[in-house]
N, C-alpha and C positions, 0 to 999 in steps of 0.2 A: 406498632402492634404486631403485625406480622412477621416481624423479624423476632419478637420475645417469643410470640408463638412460635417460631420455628426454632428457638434457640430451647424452646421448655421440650418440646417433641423428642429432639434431640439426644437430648440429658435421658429424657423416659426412656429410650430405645438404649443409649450407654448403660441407664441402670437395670435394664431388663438382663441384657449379656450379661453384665458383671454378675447377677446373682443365681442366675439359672440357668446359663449355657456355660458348655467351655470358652477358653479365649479364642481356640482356633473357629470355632464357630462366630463366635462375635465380628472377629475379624472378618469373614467373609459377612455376613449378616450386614456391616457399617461401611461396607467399600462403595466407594459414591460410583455413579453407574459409569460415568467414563470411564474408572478405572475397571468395571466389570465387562465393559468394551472390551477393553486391550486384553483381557481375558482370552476371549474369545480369537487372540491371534498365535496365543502358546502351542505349541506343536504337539503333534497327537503322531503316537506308532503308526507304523504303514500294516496292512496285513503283509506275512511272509509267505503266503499261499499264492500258487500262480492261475489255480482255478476253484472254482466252487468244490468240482471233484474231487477233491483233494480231502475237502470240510468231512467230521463225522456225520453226515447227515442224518438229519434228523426224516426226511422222509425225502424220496426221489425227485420232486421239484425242487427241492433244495441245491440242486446240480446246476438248476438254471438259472441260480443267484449272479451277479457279473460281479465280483470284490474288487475287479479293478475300474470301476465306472465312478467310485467317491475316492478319488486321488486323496482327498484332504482329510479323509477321517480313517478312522480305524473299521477296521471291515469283517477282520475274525479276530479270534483269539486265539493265545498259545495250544490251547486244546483244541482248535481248528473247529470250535462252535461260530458260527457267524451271527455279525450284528447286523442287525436291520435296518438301513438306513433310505429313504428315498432314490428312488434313481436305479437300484440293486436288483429289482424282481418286476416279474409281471404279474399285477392283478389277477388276470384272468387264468392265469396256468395256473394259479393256489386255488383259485375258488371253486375252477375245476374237478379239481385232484380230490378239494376235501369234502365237495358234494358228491363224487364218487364212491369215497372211500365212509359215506356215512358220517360224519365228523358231526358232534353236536356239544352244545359250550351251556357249563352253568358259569354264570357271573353271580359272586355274590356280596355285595355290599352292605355296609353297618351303617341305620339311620337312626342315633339317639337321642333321645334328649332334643336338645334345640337344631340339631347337626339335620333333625326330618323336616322342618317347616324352612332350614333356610336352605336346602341342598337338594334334596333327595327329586323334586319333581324336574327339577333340571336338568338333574344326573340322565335319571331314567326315557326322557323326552332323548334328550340329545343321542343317547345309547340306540333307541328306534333308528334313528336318521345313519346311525355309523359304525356301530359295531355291529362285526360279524354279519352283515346282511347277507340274506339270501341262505344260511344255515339255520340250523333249531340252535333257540338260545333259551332256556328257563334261567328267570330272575329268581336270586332268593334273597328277601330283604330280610334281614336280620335286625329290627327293633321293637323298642319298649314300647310302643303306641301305635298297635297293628290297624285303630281304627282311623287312622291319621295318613295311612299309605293314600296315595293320591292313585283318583282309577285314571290311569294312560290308556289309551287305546293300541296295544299290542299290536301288530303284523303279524300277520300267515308264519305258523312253524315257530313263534313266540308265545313264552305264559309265566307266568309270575308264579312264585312261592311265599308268602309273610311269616317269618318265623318268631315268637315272641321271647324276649329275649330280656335278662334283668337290669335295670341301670345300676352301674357303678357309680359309685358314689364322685373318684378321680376319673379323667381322661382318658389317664395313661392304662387303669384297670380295663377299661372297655377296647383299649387298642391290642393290649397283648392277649386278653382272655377272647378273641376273636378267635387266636389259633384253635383254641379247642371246640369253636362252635362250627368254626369250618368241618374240622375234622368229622364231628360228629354227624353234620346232614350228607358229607362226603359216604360216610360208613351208611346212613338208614336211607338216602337215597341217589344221590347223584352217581353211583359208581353203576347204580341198575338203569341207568337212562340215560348217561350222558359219558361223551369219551374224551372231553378236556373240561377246565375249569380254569377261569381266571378273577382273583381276589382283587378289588377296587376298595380305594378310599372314596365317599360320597361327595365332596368338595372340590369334583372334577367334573369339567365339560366337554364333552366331543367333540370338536370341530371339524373332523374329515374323518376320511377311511381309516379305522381298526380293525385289519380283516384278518385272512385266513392265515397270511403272510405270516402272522403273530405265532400261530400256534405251533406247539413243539413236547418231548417230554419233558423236559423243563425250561421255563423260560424268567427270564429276571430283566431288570430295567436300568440301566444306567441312570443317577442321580444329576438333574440337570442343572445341580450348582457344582458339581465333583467332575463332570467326566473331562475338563481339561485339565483339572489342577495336578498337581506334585501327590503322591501319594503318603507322602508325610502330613497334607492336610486333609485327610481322611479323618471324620470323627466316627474312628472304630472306638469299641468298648475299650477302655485302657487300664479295667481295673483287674486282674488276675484272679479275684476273688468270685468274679460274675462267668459262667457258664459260653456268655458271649465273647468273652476274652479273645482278642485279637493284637498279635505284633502289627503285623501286613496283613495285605492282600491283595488282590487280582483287582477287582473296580470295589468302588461305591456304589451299593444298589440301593434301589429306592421302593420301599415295603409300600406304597403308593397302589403298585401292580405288580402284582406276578401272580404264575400260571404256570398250568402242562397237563399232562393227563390226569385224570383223578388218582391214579395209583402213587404218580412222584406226588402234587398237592399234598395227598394227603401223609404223606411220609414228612415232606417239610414241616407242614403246622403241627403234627404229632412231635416231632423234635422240639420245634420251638418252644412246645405248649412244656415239653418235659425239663429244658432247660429253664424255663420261666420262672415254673413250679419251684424247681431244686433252686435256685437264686431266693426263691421269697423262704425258705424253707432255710437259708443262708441270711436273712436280713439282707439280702443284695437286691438292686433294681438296675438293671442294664441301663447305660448314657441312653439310649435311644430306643427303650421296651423293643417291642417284638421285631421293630428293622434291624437291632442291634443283633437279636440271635440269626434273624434273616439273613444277615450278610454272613455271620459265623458259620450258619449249612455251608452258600451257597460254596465260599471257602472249601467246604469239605466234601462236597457232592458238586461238581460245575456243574451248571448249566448247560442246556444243549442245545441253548440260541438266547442273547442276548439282544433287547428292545434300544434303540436307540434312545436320547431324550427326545425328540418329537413324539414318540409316546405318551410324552409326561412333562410339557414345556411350562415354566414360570417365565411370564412377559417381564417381569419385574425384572429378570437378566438383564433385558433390552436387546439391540440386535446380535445374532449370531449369523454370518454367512454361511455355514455348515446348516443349520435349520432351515432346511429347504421349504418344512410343511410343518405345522401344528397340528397333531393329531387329535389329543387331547391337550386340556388349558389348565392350571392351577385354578381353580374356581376362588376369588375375594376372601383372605380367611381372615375372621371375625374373633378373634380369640379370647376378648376380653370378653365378651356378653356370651359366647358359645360355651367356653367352658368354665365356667360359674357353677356353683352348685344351683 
């Protein structure tokens, strides 16, 4: 019986690929985990920069980054933006700098529908313990059952916002029409009280330090199924007709998280929201709604420091020797009972 079981499982997971992802998706989605092992030994660029100094930096402790301390990963980029990887910075010169310099973070995540009783008290628990500590952080929860927000007990220079927000009827309408709800608390309040912002998905755990290290004028996140692969197996938009239209590009980022000052933030989600718009306005839906235009900006506007995936780890990988730390986890995603009408 076990073995039908697992032969019926199987089949369900082939027929899910076959009807509603691409191939190159499915493909990675069905590689049995030893072979997503040997993954993990494909070879990754070396940075070409011989010091941090070099980097466009993004603020002055950024000089104190060491690119040469992760031999085995990638450490900047061609545009001389640095990635963030363990090992690279000191805690305490960032934490420094940004309590000095005033630094203050709205994080804002979407709890709908079912996504608020199986996530949201977690997210936000975990977030006390590890994000941004020791800076001002206002929460702004963006869902349809503001009476359902669970009360956390906040830390000193912490406070919540509940913003009510309408359910979508699909998934994918709540994931892209995000951009313009950011935007819009960005415009009536975050740009008056707060000088970075970083966008989370609710189906995520904390497990260590998300600190200042992160923050930059724009910051983006390497996808932690993409950042060793061939970039032919990128699943960018491939349709010409869709606004997110992509040949190449630079990485695969992962619309999970990203961040920077309120003024870039709100410039990306203002693009997104307007290419979204003109797609639906086209009968088009981007392969991958709003991470699809995500990646199509970041394409056109770089970044000005890239997150490593220890930002944003799926254990489901298995091991990686380059993932020194879990910062944050893929939180168990439930898909068949979550997103149901």
């Amino acid at each position: 019986m076990p073995v039908i079981l697992g032969h019926l499982q199987r089949m369900r997971s082939v027929l899910k690929c076959v009807l509603f992802v691409p191939i190159t998706l499915c493909a990675i989605y069905l590689i049995p985990p030893s072979v997503k092992l040997l993954t993990g030994f494909m070879p990754m660029e070396k940075c070409h920069l011989e010091s941090a100094k070099m980097l466009n930096l993004d603020s002055s402790v950024d000089a104190s980054l060491n690119l040469q301390s992760r031999p085995d990963v990638l450490t900047c980029t061609y545009w001389k933006a640095a990635i963030i990887w363990e090992g690279m910075f000191d805690p305490s010169l960032y934490d420094e700098m940004h309590t000095m310099k005033g630094s203050s973070v709205a994080l804002t995540v979407f709890a709908v529908g079912r996504y608020l009783d199986a996530y949201l008290h977690t997210f936000l628990n975990s977030s006390e313990q590890h994000f941004m500590v020791g800076l001002p952080v206002t929460y702004f929860v963006f869902t349809d059952m503001p009476e359902k927000v669970p009360n956390i007990k906040l830390s000193p220079l912490r406070s919540m916002k509940v913003i009510k927000v309408e359910k979508n009827s699909r998934w994918q309408d709540v994931s892209m029409m995000r951009m313009k709800s950011i935007s819009d608390v960005i415009e009536s309040h975050i740009r008056h009280h707060c000088t970075h912002v970083f966008c989370f998905d609710v189906d995520q755990v904390f497990t260590r330090r998300f600190g200042s290290e992160a923050l930059g004028d724009s910051v983006a996140l390497l996808h932690a199924h993409y950042y060793r692969l061939p970039k032919h197996l990128y699943t960018y938009d491939r349709n010409p007709n869709s606004k997110a239209y992509m040949e190449t590009g630079d990485f695969y980022y992962h619309a999970a998280i990203f961040g920077g000052s309120w003024k870039n933030v709100k410039a990306l989600t203002e693009a997104c929201y307007q290419g979204i718009m003109e797609d639906k306005q086209n009968n088009v839906e981007a392969l991958w709604h709003d991470e699809s235009h995500l990646n199509k900006y970041m394409l056109l506007h770089k970044p000005s420091k890239v997150l490593s995936p220890e930002y944003c780890w799926d254990t489901s990988i298995g091991f990686r020797r380059d993932i020194q730390v879990t910062r944050l986890l893929w939180a168990p995603k439930y898909y068949d009972t979550l997103r149901t009408p």
